[in-house]
Backbone as JSON, one array per atom type, in Angstrom:
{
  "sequence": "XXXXXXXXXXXXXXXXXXXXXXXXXXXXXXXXXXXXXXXXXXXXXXXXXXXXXXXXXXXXXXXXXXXXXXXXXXXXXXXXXXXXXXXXXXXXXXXXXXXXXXXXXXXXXXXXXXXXXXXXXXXXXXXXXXXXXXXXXXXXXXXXXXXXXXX",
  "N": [[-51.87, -55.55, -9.94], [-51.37, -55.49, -7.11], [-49.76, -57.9, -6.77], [-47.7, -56.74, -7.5], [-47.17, -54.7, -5.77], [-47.2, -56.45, -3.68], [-44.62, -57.66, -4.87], [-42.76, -55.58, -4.61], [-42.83, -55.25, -1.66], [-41.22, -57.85, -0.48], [-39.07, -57.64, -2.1], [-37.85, -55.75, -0.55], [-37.92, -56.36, 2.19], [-36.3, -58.58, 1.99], [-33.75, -57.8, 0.52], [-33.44, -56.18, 3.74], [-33.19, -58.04, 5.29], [-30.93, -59.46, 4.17], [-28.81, -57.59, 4.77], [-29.35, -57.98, 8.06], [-27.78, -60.11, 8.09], [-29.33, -62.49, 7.86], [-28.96, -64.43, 5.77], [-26.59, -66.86, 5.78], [-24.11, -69.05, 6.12], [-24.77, -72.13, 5.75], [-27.91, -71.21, 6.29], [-29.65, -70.38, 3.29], [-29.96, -68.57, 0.59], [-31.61, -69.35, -2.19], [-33.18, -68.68, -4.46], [-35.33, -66.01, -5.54], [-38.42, -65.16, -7.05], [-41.33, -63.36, -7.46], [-44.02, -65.67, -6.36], [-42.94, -66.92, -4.88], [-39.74, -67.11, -2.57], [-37.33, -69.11, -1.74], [-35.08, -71.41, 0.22], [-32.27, -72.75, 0.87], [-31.51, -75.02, 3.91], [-29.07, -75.98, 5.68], [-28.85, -78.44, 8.58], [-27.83, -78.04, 12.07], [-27.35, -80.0, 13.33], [-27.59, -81.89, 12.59], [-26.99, -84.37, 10.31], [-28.16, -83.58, 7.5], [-30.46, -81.51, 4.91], [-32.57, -79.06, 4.07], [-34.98, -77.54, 2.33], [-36.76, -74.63, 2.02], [-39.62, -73.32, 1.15], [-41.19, -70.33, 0.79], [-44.28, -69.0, 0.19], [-45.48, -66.11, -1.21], [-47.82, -64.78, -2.4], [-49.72, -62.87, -1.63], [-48.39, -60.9, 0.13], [-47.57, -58.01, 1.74], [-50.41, -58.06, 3.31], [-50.91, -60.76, 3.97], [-49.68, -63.22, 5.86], [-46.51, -64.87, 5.22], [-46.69, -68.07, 3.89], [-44.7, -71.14, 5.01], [-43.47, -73.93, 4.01], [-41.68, -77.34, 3.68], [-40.04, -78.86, 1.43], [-39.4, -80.69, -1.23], [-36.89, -80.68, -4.34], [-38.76, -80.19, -6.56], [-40.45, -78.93, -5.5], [-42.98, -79.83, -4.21], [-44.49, -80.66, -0.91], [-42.49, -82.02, 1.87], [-43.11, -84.85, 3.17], [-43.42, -85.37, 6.66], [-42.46, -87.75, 7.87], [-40.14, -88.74, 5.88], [-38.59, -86.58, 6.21], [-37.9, -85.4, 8.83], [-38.62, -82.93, 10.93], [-37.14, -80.91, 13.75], [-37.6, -79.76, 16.85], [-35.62, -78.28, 19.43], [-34.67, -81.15, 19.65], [-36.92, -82.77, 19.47], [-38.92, -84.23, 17.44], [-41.05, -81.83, 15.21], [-44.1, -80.43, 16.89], [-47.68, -81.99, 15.41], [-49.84, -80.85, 14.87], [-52.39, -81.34, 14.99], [-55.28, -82.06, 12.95], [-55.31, -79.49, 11.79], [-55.25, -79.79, 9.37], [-53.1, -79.36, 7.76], [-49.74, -80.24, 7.05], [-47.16, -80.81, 8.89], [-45.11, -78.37, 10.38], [-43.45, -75.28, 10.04], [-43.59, -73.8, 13.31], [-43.86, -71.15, 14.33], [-44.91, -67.74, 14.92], [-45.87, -65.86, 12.99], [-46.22, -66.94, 10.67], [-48.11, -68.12, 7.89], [-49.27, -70.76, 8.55], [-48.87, -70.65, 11.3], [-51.26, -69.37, 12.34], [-53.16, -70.51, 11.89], [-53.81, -72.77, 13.1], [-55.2, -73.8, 15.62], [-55.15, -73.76, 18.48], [-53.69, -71.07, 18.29], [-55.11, -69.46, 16.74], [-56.17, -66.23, 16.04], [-59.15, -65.75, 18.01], [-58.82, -67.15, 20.01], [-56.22, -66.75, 20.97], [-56.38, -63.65, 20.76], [-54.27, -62.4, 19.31], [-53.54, -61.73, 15.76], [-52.25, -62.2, 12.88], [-52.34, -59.17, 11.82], [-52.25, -57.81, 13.88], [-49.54, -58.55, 14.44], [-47.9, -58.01, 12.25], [-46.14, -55.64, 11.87], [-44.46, -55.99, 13.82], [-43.2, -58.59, 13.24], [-42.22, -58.69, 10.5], [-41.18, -60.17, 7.1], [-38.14, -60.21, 6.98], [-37.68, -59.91, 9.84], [-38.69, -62.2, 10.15], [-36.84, -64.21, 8.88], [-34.19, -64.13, 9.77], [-34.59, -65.09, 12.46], [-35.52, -67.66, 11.92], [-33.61, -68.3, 10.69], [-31.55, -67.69, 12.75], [-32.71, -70.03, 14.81], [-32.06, -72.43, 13.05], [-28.87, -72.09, 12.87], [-28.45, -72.2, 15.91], [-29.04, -74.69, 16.23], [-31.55, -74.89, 17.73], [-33.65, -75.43, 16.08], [-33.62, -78.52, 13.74]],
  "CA": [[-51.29, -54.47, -9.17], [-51.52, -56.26, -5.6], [-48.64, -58.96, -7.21], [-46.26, -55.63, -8.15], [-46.49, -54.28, -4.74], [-46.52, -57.34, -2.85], [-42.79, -57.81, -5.24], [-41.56, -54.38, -3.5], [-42.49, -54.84, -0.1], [-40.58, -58.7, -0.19], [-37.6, -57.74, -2.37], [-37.21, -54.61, 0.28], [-37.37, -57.43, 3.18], [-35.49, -59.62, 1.3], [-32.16, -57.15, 1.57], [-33.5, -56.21, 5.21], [-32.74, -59.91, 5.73], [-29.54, -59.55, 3.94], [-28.14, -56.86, 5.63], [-29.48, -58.05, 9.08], [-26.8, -61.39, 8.18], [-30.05, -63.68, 7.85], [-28.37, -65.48, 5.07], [-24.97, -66.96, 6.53], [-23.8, -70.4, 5.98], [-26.38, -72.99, 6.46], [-28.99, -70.85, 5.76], [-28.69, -69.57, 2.07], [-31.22, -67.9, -0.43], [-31.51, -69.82, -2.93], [-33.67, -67.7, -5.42], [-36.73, -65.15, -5.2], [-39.3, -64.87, -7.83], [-42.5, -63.45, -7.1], [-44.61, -65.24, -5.42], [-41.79, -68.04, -4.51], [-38.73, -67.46, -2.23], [-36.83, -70.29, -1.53], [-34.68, -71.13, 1.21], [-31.23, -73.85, 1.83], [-31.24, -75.1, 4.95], [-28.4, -77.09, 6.74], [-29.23, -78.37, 9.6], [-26.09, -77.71, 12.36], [-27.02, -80.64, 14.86], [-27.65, -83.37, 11.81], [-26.81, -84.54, 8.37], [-29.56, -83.25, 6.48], [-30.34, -80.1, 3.85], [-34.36, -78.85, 4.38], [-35.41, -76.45, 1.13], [-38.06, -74.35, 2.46], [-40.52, -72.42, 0.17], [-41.87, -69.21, 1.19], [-45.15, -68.75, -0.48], [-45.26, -64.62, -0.46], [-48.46, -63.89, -3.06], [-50.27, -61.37, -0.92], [-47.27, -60.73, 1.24], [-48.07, -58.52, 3.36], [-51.72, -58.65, 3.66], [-51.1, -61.93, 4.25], [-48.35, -63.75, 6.04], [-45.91, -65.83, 4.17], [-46.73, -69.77, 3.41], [-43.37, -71.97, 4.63], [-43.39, -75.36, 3.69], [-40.38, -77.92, 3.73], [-40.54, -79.71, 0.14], [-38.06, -81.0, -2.29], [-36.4, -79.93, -5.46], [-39.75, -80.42, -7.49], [-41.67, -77.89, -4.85], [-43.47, -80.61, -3.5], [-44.16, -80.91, 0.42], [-42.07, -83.18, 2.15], [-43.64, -86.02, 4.31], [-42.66, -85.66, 7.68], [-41.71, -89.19, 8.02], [-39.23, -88.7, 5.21], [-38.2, -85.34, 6.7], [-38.34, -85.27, 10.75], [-37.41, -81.5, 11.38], [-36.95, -81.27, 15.0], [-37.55, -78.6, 17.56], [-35.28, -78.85, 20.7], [-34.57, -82.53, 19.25], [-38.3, -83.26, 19.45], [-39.93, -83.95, 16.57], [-41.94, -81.01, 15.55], [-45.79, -80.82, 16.78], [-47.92, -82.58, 14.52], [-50.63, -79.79, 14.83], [-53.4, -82.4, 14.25], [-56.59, -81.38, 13.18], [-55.15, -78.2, 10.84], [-55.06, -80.19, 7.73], [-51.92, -79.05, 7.51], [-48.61, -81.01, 7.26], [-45.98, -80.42, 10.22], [-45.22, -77.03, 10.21], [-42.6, -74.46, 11.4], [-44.05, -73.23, 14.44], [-43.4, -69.74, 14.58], [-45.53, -66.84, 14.83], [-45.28, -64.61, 11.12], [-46.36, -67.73, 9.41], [-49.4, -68.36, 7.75], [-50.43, -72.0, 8.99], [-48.9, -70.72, 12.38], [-52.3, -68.55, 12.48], [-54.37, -71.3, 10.97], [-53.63, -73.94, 14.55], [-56.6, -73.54, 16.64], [-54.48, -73.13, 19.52], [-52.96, -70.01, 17.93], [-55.82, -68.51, 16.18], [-56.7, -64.95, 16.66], [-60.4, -66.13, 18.41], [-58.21, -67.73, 20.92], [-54.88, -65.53, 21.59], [-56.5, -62.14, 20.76], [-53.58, -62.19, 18.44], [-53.36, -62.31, 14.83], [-51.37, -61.04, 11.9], [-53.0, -57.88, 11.68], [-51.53, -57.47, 15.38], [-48.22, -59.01, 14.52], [-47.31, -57.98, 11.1], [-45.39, -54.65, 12.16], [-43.26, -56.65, 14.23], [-42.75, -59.91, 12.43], [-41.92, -58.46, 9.17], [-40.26, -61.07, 6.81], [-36.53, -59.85, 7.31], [-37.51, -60.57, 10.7], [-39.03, -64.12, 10.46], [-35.83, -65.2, 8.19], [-33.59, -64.17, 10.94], [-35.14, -66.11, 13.65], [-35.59, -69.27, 11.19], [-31.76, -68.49, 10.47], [-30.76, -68.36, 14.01], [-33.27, -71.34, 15.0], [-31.75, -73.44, 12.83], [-27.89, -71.72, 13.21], [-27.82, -72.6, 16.81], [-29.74, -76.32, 16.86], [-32.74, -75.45, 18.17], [-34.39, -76.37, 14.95], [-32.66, -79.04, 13.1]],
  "C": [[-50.87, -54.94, -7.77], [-49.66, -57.15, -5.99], [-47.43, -57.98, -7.28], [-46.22, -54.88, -6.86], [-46.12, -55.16, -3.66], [-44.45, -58.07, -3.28], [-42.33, -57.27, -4.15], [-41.23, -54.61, -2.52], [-41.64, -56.16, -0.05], [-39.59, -58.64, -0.93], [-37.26, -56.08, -1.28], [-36.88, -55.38, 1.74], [-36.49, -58.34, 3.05], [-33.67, -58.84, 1.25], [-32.07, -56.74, 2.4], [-32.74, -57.46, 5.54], [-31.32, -59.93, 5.55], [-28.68, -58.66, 4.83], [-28.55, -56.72, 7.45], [-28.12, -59.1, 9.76], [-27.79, -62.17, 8.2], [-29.93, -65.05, 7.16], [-26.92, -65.33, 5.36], [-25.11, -68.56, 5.62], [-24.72, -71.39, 6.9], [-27.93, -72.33, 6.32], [-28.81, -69.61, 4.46], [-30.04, -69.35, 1.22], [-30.85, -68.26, -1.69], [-31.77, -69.47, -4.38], [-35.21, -67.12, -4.52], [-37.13, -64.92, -6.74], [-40.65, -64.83, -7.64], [-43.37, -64.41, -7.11], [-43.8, -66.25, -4.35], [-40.44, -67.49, -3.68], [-38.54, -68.99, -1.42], [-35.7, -70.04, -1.04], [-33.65, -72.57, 1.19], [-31.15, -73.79, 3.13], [-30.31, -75.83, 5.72], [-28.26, -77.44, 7.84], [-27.81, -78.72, 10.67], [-26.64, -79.11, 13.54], [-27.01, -82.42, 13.69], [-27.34, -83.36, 10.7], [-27.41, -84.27, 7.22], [-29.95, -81.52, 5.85], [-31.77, -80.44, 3.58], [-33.84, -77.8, 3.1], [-36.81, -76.22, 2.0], [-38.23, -73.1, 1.37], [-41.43, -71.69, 0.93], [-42.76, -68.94, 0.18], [-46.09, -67.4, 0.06], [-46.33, -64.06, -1.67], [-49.13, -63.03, -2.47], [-49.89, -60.82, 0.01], [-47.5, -59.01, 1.09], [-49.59, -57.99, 3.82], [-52.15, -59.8, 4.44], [-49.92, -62.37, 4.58], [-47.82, -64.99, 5.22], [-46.62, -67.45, 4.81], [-45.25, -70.38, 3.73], [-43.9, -73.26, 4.74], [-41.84, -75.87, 3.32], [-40.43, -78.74, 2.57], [-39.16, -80.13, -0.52], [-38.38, -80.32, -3.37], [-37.66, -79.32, -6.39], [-40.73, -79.36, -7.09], [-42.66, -78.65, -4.23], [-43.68, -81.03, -1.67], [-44.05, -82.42, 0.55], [-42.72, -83.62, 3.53], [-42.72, -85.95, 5.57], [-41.72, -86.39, 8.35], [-40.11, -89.11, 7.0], [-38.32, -87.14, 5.37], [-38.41, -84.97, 7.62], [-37.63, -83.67, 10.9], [-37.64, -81.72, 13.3], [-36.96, -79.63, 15.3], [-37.02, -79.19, 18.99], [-35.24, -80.45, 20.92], [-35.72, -83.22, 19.79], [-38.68, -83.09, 18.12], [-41.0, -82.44, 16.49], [-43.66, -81.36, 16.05], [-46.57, -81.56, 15.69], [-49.42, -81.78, 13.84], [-52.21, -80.68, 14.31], [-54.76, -82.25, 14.24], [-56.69, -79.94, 12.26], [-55.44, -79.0, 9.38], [-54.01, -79.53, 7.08], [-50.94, -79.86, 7.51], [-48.01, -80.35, 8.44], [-45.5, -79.15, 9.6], [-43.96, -76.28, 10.83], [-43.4, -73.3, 12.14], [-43.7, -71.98, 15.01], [-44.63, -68.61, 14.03], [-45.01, -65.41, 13.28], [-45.63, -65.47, 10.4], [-47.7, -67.68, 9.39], [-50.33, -69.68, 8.64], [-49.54, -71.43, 10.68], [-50.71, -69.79, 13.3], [-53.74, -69.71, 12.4], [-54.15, -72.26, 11.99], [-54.68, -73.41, 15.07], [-56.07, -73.01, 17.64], [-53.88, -71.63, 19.23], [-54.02, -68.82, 17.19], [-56.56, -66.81, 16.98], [-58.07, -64.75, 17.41], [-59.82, -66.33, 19.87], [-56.96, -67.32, 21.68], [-55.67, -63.78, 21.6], [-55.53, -61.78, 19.96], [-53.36, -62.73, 17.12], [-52.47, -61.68, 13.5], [-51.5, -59.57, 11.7], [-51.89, -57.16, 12.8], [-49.93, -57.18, 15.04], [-47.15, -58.48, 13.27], [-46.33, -56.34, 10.98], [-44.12, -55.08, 13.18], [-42.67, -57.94, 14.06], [-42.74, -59.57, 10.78], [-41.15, -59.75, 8.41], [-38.88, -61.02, 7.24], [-36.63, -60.2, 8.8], [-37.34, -61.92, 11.16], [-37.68, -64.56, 9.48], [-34.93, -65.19, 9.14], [-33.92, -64.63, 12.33], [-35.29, -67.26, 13.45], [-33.64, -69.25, 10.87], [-31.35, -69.01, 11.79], [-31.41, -69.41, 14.72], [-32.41, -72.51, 14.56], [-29.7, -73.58, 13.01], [-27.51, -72.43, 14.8], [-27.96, -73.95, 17.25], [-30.72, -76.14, 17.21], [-33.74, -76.09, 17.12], [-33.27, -77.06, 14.28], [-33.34, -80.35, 11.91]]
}
């Protein structure tokens, strides 16, 4: 039951998103199947095409999972996939047991950083999840990566 309403509420964000313009050129929706959306990314400052996987099973209880992986669903090695923030390498967040991460508040491992945890901000999804809805966070990862700051 949890799996059939977490569908609703992310195929009802999922044409929020659309009809906000979150998917444009360069950032394209690739498919959605519960508990999987998936994400083209072209990055506008370099030569390179990121797939990011939104992992949305207790969406929204729980904030989405993004990871940067290849075709197979597999996360991709930083080294073999440098995303960049403000043409810095991203953080390396070291100490999460996490891989490199997109650094944005609505994500799951952005909650799961020590520096970021709700113990330590006073803020945590609970807080945030009325104003970081998905349709939001795709349109801020759209225009992140739309204008260069992520690339």
């Amino acid at each position: 039951m949890i799996a059939v309403i977490s569908d609703r509420i992310v195929r009802g964000e999922i044409e929020a998103a659309t009809a906000r313009g979150a998917f444009r050129q360069g950032f394209r929706l690739l498919r959605y199947s519960h508990p999987e959306l998936w994400i083209e990314v072209e990055s506008a400052k370099r030569e390179m095409v990121f797939l990011l996987r939104f992992e949305l099973t207790s969406y929204d209880a729980d904030p989405p999972q993004v990871r940067v992986v290849d075709e197979s669903g597999a996360d991709v090695s930083s080294e073999r996939h440098p995303l960049r923030a403000n043409d810095q390498v991203f953080p390396a967040h070291d100490g999460v047991g996490i891989p490199r991460f997109l650094c944005i508040d609505g994500t799951r491992d952005y909650y799961l950083y020590s520096g970021h945890q709700p113990s330590v901000t006073g803020i945590g999804w609970e807080q945030q999840r009325a104003a970081r809805p998905l349709s939001s966070l795709l349109l801020a990862m759209s225009d992140k990566f739309a204008s260069g700051e992520w690339s």
